[in-house]
C-alpha positions as a LaTeX table, in Angstrom:
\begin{tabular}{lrrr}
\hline
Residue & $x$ (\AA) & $y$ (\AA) & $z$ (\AA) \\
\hline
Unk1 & $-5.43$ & $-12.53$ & 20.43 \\
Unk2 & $-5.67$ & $-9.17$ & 19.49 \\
Unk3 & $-4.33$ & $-7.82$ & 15.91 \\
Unk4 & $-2.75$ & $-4.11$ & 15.12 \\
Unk5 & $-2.02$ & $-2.73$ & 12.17 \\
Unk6 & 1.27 & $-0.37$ & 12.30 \\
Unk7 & 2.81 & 2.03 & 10.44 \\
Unk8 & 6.78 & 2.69 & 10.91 \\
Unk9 & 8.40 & 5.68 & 9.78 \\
Unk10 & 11.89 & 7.07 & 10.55 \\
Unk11 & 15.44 & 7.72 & 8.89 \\
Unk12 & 16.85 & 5.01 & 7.30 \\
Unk13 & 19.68 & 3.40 & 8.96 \\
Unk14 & 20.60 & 0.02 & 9.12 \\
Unk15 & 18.70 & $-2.23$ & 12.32 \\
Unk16 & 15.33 & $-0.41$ & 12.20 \\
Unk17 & 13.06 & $-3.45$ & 11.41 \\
Unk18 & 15.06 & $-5.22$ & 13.84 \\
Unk19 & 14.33 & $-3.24$ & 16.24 \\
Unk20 & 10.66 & $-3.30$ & 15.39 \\
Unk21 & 10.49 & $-6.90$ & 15.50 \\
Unk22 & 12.33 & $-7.46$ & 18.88 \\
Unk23 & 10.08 & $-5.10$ & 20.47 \\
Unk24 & 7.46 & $-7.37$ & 18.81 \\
Unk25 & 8.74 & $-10.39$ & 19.87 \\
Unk26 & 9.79 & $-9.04$ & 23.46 \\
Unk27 & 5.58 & $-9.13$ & 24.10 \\
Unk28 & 5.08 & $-12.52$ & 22.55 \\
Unk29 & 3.80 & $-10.65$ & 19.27 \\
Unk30 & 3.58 & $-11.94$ & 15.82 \\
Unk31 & 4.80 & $-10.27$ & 12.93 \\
Unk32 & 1.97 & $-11.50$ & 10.16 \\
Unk33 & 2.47 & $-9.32$ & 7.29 \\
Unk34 & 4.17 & $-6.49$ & 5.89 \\
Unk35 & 5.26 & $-3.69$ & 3.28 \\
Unk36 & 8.25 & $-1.93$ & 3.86 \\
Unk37 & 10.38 & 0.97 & 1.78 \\
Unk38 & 13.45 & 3.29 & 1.64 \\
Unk39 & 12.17 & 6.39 & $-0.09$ \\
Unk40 & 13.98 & 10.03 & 0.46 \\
Unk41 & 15.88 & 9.04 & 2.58 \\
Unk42 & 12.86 & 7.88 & 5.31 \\
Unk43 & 12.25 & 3.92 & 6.09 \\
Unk44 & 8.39 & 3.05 & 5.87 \\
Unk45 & 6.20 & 0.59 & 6.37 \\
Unk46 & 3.31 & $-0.68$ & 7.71 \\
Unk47 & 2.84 & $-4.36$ & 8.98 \\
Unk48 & 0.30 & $-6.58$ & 10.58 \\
Unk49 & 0.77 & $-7.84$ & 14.09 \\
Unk50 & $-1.01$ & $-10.18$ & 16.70 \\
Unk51 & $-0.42$ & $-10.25$ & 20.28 \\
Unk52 & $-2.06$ & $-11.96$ & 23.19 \\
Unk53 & $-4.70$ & $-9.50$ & 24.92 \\
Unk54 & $-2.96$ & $-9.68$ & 27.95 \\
Unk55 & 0.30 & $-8.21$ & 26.89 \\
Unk56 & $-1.59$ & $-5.87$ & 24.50 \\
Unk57 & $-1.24$ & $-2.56$ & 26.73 \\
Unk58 & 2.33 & $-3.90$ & 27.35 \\
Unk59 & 3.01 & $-3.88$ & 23.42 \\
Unk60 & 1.33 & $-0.74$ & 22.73 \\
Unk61 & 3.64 & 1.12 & 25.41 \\
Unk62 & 6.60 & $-0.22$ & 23.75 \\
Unk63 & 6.26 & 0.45 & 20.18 \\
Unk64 & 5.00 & 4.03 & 21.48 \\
Unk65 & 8.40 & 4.01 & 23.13 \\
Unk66 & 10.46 & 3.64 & 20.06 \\
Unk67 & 9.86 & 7.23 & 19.66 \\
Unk68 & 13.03 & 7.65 & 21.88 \\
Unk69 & 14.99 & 6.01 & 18.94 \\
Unk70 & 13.67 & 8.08 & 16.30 \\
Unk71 & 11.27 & 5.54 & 14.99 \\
Unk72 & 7.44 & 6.88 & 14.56 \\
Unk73 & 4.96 & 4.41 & 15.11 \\
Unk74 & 0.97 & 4.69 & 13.96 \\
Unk75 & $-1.25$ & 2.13 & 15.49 \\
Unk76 & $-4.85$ & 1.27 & 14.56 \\
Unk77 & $-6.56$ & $-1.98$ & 15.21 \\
Unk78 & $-7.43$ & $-4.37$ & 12.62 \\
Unk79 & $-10.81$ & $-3.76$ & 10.56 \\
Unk80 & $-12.86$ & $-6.80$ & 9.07 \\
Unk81 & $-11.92$ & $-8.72$ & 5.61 \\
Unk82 & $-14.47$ & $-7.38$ & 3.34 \\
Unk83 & $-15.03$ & $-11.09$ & 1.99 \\
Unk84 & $-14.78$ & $-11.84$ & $-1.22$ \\
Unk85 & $-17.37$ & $-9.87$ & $-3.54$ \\
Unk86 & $-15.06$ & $-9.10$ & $-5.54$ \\
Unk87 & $-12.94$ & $-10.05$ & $-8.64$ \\
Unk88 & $-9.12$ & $-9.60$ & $-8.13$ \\
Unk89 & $-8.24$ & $-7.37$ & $-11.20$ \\
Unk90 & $-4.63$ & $-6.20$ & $-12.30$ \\
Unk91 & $-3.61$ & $-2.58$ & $-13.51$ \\
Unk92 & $-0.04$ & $-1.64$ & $-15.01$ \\
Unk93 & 0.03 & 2.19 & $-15.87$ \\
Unk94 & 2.87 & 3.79 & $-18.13$ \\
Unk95 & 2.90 & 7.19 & $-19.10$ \\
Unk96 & 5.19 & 11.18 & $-18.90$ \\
Unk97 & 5.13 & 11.78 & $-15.32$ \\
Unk98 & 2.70 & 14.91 & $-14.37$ \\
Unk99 & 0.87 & 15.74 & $-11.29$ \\
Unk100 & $-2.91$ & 14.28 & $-10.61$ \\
Unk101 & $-2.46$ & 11.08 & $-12.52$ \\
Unk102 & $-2.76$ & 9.12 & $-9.32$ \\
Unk103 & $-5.65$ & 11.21 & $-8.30$ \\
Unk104 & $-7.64$ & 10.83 & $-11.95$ \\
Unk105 & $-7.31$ & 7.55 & $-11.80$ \\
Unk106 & $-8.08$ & 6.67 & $-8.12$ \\
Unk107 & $-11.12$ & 9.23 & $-8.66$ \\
Unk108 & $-12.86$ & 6.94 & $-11.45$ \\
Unk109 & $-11.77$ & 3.57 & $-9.34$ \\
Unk110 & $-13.46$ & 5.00 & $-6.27$ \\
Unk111 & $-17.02$ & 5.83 & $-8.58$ \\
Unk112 & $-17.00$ & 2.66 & $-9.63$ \\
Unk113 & $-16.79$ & 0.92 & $-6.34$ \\
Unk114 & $-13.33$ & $-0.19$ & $-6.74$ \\
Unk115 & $-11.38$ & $-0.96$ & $-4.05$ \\
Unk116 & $-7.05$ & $-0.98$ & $-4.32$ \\
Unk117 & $-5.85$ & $-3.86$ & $-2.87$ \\
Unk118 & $-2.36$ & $-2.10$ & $-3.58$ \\
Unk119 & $-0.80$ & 0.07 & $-4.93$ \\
Unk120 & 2.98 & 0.51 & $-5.92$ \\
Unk121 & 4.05 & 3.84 & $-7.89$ \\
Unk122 & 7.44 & 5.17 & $-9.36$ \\
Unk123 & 9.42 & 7.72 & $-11.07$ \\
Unk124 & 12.31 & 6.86 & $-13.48$ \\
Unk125 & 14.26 & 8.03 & $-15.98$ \\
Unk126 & 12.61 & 7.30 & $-19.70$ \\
Unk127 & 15.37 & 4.79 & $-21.60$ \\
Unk128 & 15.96 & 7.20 & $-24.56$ \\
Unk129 & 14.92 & 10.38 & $-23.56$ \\
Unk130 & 15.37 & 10.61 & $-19.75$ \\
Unk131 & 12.72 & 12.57 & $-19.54$ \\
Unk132 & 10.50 & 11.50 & $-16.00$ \\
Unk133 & 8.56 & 8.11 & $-16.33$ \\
Unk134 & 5.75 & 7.51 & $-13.99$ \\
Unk135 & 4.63 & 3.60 & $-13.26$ \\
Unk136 & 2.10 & 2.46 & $-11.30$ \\
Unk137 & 0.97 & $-0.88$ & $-10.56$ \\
Unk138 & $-2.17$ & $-2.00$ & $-8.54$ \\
Unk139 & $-4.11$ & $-4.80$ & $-7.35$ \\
Unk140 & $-7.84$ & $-3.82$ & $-7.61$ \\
Unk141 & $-10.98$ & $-5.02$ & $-6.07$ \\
Unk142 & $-13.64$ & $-4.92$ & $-8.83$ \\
Unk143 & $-17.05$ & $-5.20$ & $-7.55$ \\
Unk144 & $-18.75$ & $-8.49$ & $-9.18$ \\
Unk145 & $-21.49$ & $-6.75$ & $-10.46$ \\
Unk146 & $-18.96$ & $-4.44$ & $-12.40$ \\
Unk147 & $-18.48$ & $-5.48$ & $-15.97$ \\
Unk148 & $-15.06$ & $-5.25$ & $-16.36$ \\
Unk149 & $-15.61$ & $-4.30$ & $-20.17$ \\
Unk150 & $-17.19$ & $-1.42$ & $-18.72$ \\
Unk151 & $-14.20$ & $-0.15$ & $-16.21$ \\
Unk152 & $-12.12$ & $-1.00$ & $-19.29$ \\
Unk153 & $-13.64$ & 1.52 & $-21.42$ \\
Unk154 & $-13.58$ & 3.75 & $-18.87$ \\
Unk155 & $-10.35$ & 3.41 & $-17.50$ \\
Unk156 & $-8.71$ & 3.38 & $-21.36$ \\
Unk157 & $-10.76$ & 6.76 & $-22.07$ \\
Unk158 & $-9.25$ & 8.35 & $-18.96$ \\
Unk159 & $-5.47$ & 7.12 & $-20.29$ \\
Unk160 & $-6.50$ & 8.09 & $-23.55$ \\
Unk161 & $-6.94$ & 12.11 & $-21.99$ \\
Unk162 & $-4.04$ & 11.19 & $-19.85$ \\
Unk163 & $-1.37$ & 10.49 & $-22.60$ \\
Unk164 & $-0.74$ & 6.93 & $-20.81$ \\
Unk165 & $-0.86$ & 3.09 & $-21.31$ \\
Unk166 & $-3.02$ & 0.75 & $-19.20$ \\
Unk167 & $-3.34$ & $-2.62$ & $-19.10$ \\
Unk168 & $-5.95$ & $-4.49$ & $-16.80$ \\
Unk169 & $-5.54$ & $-8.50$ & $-16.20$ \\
Unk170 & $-7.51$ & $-10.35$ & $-14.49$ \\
Unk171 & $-5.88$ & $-11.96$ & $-11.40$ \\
Unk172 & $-6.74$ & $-15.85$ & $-10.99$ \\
\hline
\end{tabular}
């Protein structure tokens, strides 16, 4: 078996993951996992797929050929699970939207060692005021030799200089 990771994009309208996932299945493919989303207007996602080497090229050629539909397809193979070194970790963000918070934030993560598992942002009206509320959430892969006290600090100093609230759980 060979796995593919692909990434969909195209203008929403209704039947586009169906016509994925026939083209998929038309191969003897496998849809394993995936993360799909409307946003402006665009349908994206990006899935996991297996499909038996033989029918590989087959595959390949088809989802390429979806391009006649509209739909943009990105493939890569699979990489290697990192294992588990690592301590599944939580973080909920609330603050004013502004530009760079996801940058600040992913710019301490990253010189710590830590890894996003995830990562799921969005904008939305404030309940009183109205005014633009960003909202991340994240799944985070904290290196085990990492005290979290110590990202905590850091990661609450950073919120502290970005005028938002974090909260880090640990996952179990």
């Amino acid at each position: 078996m060979d796995h593919l990771v692909l990434t969909v994009i195209a203008a929403d309208q209704p039947g586009l993951v169906e016509r994925v996932a026939e083209c998929i299945a038309a191969y003897d493919g496998n849809w394993l996992e995936g993360r799909m989303a409307r946003m402006a207007g665009q349908f994206a996602g990006i899935l996991s797929v297996s499909v038996p080497s033989e029918r590989h090229g087959e595959l390949v050629a088809a989802l390429n050929g979806l391009a006649a539909h509209g739909i943009r397809v990105l493939l890569a193979h699979s990489g290697t699970d990192p294992g588990h070194d690592w301590k599944p970790v939580l973080l909920d963000l609330v603050g004013n939207d502004r530009p760079g918070i996801v940058r600040d934030i992913t710019r301490l993560l990253a010189r710590q060692g830590v890894n996003l598992e995830s990562l799921i942002t969005e904008v939305h009206p404030a309940p009183m005021s109205s005014e633009p509320l960003f909202h991340a959430e994240a799944l985070l892969a904290v290196p085990l030799d990492l005290p979290l006290d110590v990202l905590r600090e850091q990661l609450e100093e950073l919120a502290d200089d970005l005028m938002v609230e974090l909260v880090l759980r640990v996952e179990s």
